[in-house]
N, C-alpha and C positions, 0 to 999 in steps of 0.2 A: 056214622058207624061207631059201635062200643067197643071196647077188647075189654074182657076181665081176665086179670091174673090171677090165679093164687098161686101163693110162696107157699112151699111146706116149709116149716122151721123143726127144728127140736130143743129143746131147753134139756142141757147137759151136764154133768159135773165137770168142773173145772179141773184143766188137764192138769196144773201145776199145784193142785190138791193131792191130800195123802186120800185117796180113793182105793177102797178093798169093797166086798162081797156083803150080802145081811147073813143073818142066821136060813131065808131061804134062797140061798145063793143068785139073788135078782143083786143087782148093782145098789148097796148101798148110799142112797142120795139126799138123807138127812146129815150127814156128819161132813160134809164137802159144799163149798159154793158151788151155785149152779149158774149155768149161763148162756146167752146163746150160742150155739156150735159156730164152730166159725167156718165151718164150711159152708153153711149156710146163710151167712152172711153176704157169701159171692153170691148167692141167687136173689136175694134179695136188692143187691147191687144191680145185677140185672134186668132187674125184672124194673126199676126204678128208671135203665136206662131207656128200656125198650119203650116207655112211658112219656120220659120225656122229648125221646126222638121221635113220636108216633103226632099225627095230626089227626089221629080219632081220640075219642072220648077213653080215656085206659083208668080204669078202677083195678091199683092191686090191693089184696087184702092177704093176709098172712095167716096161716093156719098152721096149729100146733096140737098134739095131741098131749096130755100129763098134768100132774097134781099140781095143785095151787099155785106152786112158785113156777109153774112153766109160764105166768104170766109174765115175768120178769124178760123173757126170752121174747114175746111180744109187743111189751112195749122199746126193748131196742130197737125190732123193727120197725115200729110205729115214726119212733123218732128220729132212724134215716131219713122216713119219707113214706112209710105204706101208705095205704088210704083207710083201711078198717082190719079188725083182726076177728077172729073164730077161735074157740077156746074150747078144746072138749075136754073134757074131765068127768070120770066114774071110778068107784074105787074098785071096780070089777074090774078094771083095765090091767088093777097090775101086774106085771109079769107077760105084758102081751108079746110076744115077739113081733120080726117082722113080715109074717103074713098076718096077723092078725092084726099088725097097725096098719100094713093097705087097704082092708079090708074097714078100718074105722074110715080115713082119708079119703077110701073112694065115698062111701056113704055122704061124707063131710064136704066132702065137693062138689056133688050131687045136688046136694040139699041147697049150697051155697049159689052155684051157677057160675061155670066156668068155660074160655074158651083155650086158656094157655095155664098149664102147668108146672111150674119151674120148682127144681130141687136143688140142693147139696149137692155133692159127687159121692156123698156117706156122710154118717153121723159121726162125731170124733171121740164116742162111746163104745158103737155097735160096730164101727166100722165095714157095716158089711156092705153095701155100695150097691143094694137091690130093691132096697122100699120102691126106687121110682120104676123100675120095671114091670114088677109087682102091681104097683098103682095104675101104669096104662094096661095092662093086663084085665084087670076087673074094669076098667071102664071101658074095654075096647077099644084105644085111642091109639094111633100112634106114637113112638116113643122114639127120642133122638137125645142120647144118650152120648154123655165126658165131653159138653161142650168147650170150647177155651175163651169160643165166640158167637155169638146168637142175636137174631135181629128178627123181626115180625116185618113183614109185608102181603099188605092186601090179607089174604087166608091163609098164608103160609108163611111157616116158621122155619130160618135158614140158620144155618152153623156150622161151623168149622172144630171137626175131630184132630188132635194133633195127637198122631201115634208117636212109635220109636221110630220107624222106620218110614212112613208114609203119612199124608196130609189130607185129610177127606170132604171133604164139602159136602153136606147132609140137607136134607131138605124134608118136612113135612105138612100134609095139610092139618086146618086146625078143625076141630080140637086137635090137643098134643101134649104131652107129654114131655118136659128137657130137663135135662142135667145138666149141672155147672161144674166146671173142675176151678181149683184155687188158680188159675192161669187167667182166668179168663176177666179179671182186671181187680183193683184196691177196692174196696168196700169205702164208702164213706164214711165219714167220722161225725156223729150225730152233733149238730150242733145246737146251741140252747135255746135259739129259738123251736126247731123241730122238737128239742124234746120240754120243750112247753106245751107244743100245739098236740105232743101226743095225750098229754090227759084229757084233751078232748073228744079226743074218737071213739067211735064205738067199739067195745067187745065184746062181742056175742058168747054167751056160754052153751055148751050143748052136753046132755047127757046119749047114754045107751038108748033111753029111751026115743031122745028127740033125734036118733037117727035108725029107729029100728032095726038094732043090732040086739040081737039076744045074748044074754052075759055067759052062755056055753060055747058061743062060736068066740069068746077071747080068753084074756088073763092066763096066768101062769100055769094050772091044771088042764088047759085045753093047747097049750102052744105046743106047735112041731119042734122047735128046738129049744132044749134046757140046759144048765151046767148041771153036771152030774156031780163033779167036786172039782174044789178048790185048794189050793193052799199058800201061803204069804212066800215072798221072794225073799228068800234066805240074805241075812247079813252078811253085806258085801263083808269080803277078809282081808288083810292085811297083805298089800303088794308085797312082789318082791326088790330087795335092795341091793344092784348088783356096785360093789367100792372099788371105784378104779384105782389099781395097784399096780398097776403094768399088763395085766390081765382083761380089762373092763369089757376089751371090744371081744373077747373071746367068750369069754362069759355070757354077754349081751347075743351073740349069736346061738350058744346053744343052749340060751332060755327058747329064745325066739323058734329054734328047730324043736325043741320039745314039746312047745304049742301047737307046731305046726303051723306057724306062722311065712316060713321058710322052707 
């Protein structure tokens, strides 16, 4: 018996870059390193594990949607340990949000041939934490979503939800759809022989075309959600300096009550 995974990845701007806005308010992603999200990195950790604890045949391959350097974001995963990667890239894409990237990813998955889907828990851009609902949505699959822990047996894919308050045990059959939350254990640290062995793999490129998507149902002029405006986060000012004279702690206190701190 086979299992195929695919990983959804995203190639991101680096969070500890000065990251602002372009002139049409899409995310700025030439003047910032980009990299793999690292939330995504827990899925891919996963999906490595489900791989090597499995005594079927497991092909995962890693799939990314974005411009050139999104390749950068696959061969990381490459060099944990993927098995192949998928690269879709058109310049119609951009400004796609996130109905119109599940809508690339279901076609992309489709075409690819999957029986397990594993995600991020959110992009650490977009943050919005719905492409993979999204995703099993247009495929009709079930979806087992903010895993911390996930494991494949036989046809069905099993997990553990860790709320605030309660602990859930999830279960689906495959295909399927799952999410990773950053709980759900270390990501590997690629090491040099893996990422030797990644320039060897294959990656597929895929345009609009090769997944018959017409370039009206994406990109920035057809997306459901846009920024309307923006503006830069004003320079931090100059604290206050309260000089203990006998006073400090008094003073200290009805800084703190004028904030509203107290």
């Amino acid at each position: 018996m086979s299992l195929r995974i695919v990983v959804t990845v995203k190639y991101v701007p680096d969070a500890t870059g000065d990251r602002h806005f372009a002139d049409d308010l899409t995310v700025d992603r030439d003047d910032v390193d980009g990299l793999l999200s690292e939330l995504d990195e827990y899925a891919v950790e996963q999906a490595l594990q489900i791989s090597e604890n499995s005594d079927d045949d497991v092909e995962v391959t890693v799939l990314t949607v974005g411009p050139e350097d999104a390749k950068d974001a696959l061969r990381k995963a490459l060099s944990m340990g993927a098995d192949k990667a998928i690269h879709v890239e058109d310049d119609d894409l951009h400004g796609t949000d996130a109905i119109g990237t599940s809508l690339v990813l279901a076609k992309a998955v489709e075409k690819a041939g999957y029986d397990l889907i594993v995600s991020g828990m959110a992009s650490t851009d977009g943050t919005m934490g719905v492409v993979p609902a999204l995703l099993a949505e247009r495929l009709g699959v079930p979806q087992v979503t903010l895993l911390s822990e996930v494991s494949v047996e036989g046809g069905t894919v099993k997990g553990r939800r860790d709320g605030d308050s309660a602990t859930e045990q999830l279960e689906a059959s495959l295909p399927a759809v799952v999410s990773v939350t950053d709980q759900s254990g270390e990501a590997r640290y690629p090491s040099f022989k893996g990422i030797m062995a990644a320039k060897k793999k294959p990656v597929e490129s895929w345009d609009l075309s090769d997944l018959e998507i017409d370039e009206d149902e994406v990109g920035l002029e057809n997306a459901y959600t846009v920024v309307e405006s923006a503006a830069e986060r004003p320079a931090r000012s100059a604290g206050t300096i309260v000089k203990d004279e006998g006073e400090g702690g008094k003073q200290l206190a009805e800084f703190l009550a004028g904030q509203k701190f107290i």
